[in-house]
N, C-alpha and C positions, 0 to 999 in steps of 0.2 A: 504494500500500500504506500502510496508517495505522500508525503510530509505536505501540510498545507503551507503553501510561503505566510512567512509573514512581514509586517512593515516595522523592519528595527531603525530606529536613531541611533549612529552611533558618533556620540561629539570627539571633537579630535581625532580625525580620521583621514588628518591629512601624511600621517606619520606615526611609528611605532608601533605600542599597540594598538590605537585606535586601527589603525591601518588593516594589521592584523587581523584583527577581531571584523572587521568590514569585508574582508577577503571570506573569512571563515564563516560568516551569515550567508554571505553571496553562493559560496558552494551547496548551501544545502538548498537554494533556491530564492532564499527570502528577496524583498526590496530593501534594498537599504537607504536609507538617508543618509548624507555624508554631511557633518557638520564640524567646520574649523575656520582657520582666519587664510591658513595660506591656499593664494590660487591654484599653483602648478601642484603642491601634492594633492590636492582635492580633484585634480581633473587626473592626475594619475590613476587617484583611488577609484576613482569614477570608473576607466578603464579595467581593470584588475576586477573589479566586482561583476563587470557585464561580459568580462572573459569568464570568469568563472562562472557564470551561470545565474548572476542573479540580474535586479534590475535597478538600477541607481539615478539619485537625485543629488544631486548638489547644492547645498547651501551655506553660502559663507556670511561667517556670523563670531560676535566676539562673546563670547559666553559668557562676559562680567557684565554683558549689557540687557540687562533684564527684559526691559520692552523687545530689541532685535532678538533674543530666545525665544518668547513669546510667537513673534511674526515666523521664525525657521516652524518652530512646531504647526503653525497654521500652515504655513507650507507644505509640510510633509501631507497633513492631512486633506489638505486641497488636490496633492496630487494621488495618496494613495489611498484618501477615506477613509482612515482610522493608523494609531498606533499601536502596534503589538507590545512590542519592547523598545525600552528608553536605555542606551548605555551612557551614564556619565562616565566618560572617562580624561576629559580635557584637564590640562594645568600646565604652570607655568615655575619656574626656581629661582633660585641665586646660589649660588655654592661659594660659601664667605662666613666668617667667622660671624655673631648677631652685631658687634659691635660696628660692622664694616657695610652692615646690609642700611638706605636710607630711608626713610617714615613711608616713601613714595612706593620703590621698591618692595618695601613689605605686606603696606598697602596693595598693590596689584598683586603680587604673587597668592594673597588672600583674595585676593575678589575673584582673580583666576579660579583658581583653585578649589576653594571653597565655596564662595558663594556662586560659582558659574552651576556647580551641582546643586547647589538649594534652588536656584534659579531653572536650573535644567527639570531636576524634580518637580517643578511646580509648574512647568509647560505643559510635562507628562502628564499630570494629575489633571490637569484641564482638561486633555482629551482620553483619559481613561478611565475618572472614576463615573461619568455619564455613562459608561459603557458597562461598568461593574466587572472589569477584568485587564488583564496589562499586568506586566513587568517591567521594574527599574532595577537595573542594575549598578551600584555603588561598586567602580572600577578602584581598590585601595591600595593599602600597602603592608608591608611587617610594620612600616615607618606611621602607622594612624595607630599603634601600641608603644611603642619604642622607638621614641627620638633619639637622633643622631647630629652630633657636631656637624659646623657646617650648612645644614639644611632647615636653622630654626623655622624659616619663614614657610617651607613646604611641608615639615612634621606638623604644626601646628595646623594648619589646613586640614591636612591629612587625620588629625585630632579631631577636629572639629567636625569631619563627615561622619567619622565614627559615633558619634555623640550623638549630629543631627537625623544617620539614617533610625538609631536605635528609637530614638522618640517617635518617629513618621512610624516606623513598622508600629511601637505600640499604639498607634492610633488607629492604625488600618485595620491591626486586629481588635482594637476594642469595639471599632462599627460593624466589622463580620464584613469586608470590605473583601471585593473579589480580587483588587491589586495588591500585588505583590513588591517588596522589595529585599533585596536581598546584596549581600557584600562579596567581592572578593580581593581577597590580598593579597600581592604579589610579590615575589622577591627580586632582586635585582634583573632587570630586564637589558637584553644587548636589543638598545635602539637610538635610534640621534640624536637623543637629547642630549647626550655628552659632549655632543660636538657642537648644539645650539645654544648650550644654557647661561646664562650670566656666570661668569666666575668669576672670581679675584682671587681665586689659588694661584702658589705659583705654578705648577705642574697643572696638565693636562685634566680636565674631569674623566674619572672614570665608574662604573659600578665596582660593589663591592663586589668580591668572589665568593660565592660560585656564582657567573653568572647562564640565564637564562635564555633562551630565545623568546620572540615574541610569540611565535605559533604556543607555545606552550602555554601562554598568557590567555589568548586570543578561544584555545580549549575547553580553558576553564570559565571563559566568558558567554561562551555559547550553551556550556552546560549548564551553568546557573541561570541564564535565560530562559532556561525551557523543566526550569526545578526552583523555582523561586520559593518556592517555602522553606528552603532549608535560608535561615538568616546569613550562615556564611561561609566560605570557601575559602582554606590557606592551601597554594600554591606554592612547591617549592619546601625540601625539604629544610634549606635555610630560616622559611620563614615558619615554619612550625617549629623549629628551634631556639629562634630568636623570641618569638611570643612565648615560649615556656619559659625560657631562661628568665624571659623581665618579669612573669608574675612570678617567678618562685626566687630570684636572685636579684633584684634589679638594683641594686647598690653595687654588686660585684660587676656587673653590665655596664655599669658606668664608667666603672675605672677600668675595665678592659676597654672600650669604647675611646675612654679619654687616650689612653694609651698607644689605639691603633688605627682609629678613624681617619682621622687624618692622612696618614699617609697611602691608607686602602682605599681612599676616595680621588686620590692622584697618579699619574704616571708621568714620563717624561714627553718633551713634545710640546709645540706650541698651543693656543688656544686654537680653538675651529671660526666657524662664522660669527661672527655678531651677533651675542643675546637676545632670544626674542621672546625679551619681557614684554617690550612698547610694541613690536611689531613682527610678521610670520617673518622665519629664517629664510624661506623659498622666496619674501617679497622683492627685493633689491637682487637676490643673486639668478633670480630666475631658475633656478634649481629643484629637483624632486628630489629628496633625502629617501624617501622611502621606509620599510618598514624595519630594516635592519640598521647597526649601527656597527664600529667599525673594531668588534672583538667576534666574531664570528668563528674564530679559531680556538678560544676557548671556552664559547658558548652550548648547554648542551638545550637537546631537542626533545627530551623527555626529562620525565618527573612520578616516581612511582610516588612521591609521597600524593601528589597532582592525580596520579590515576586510582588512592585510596582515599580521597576527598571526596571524589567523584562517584565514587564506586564503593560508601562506607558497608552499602546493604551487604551487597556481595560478597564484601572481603569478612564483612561480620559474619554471615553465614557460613563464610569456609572457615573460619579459627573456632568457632562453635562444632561445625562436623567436623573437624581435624582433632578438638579437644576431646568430642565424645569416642571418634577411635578409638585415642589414647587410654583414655578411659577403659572404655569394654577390653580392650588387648592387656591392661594391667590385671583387670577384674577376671581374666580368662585364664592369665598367667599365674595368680592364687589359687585356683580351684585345687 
């Protein structure tokens, strides 16, 4: 039986994961709406989505700017009559010590970031809860539990969605609401923002290790789309390690943190393009960056902790009939 498409939003989809996750909706058929600021990766993404199979809208839109979110979602639904699934996944950085980042700076990177998804959520809820069903997905991070040096302005963000999806879900289920939201966290991902992002390091931005691909990201985006009751998803077995370690040790986190961040968030090497805090990195250089960034050599393309996120029923089931085995084969072995 073939899968009914549906009509996903997915913000920031001119690049990374957005990209990703825009590609990975398009194979299974859906529409996608493509929402972000730069023009070349969005007419890319545009390409990529209707190669693969699905069928794409373009609309460029600055996600801090509430009314312009507003007009992208009437768009979508002008053109495809209704939204299935919302993915927030847009934002914006500085990689810089807090002292270094300035009021304006930290400013945008929160309206980016954080309010572009309260903003985004609340396009969605316009044209989903009239319909009494829909999915948002809260694209996150290990970094919306456990802040990291360097990236006050994007953990705090990242903080704040955490916060804000949890309140929205208790809402939804206190009205017995047919929409859905749901989180996913991600661990370090190989994509371009390293090469786009504000920094005042001296050394090159990089992700921490291990790093990830985006299809992996992209995954785990599609599956919580279509399983939105589960509230959340960790991807990556760094980032299930990293949320254990800060609830059960997080003083010890710190000072390994303070100790090593720093230099595991740099490599050698010049900066890349022009920060695109104020404006897309594609806009002046005419360039498609794409969904990959530029460690692909030591990025991997799977995630077993990623495929028992996804797959808790399943693997629950086998550790329960693998335990009863054990069981009856001991109990057989007394007789």
């Amino acid at each position: 039986m073939s899968r009914r498409a549906r009509t996903v939003v997915v913000t920031g989809a001119s690049g990374g994961v957005g990209r990703a996750a825009a590609r990975a909706f398009a194979a299974r058929g859906d529409r996608v709406a493509l929402l972000a600021r730069g023009r070349e990766g969005l007419a890319a993404a545009a390409d990529e989505v209707q190669r693969a199979g699905g069928e794409a809208l373009v609309v460029t839109v600055d996600m801090a700017d509430a009314k312009a979110v507003d007009d992208a979602a009437q768009k979508v639904t002008d053109a495809f009559g209704h939204i299935d699934v919302w993915v927030n996944n847009a934002f914006a950085g500085v990689f810089a010590p807090f002292t270094e980042i300035t009021p304006d700076e930290f400013r945008r990177v929160t309206e980016v970031t954080y309010l572009g998804y309260v903003f985004g959520t609340r396009a969605a809820l316009r044209h989903m809860l009239p319909r009494d069903r829909g999915t948002i997905v809260q694209v996150g991070s290990a970094l919306a539990y456990r802040g990291v040096p360097l990236q006050s302005a994007y953990c705090g963000a990242k903080h704040a969605i955490q916060g804000f999806n949890e309140s929205l879900r208790c809402e939804l289920l206190h009205s017995g609401s047919g929409v859905r939201t749901t989180m996913v966290q991600l661990p370090a991902v190989n994509t371009p923002q390293f090469d786009w992002v504000l920094s005042r390091m001296p050394g090159r931005a990089r992700p921490v290790a291990p790093v990830y691909q985006p299809e992996v990201a992209a995954r785990a985006i599609v599956h919580a789309a279509a399983h939105g009751r589960r509230r959340e998803y960790w991807v990556g077995g760094s980032t299930a390690a990293t949320l254990v370690a800060n609830a059960v040790i997080p003083g010890a986190l710190d000072r390994y943190l303070a100790r090593t961040a720093f230099e595991s968030q740099q490599d050698e090497g010049a900066h890349g393009v022009t920060g695109n805090l104020w404006s897309p990195a594609d806009g002046p250089h005419g360039r498609d960056f794409g969904a990959h960034g530029r460690f692909d050599e030591e990025s991997t393309s799977s995630s077993p902790q990623d495929w028992f996120s996804r797959n808790r029923g399943r693997a629950g089931t086998a550790l329960a009939l693998g335990a009863g085995i054990l069981t009856a084969r001991s109990v057989w072995r007394r007789r």
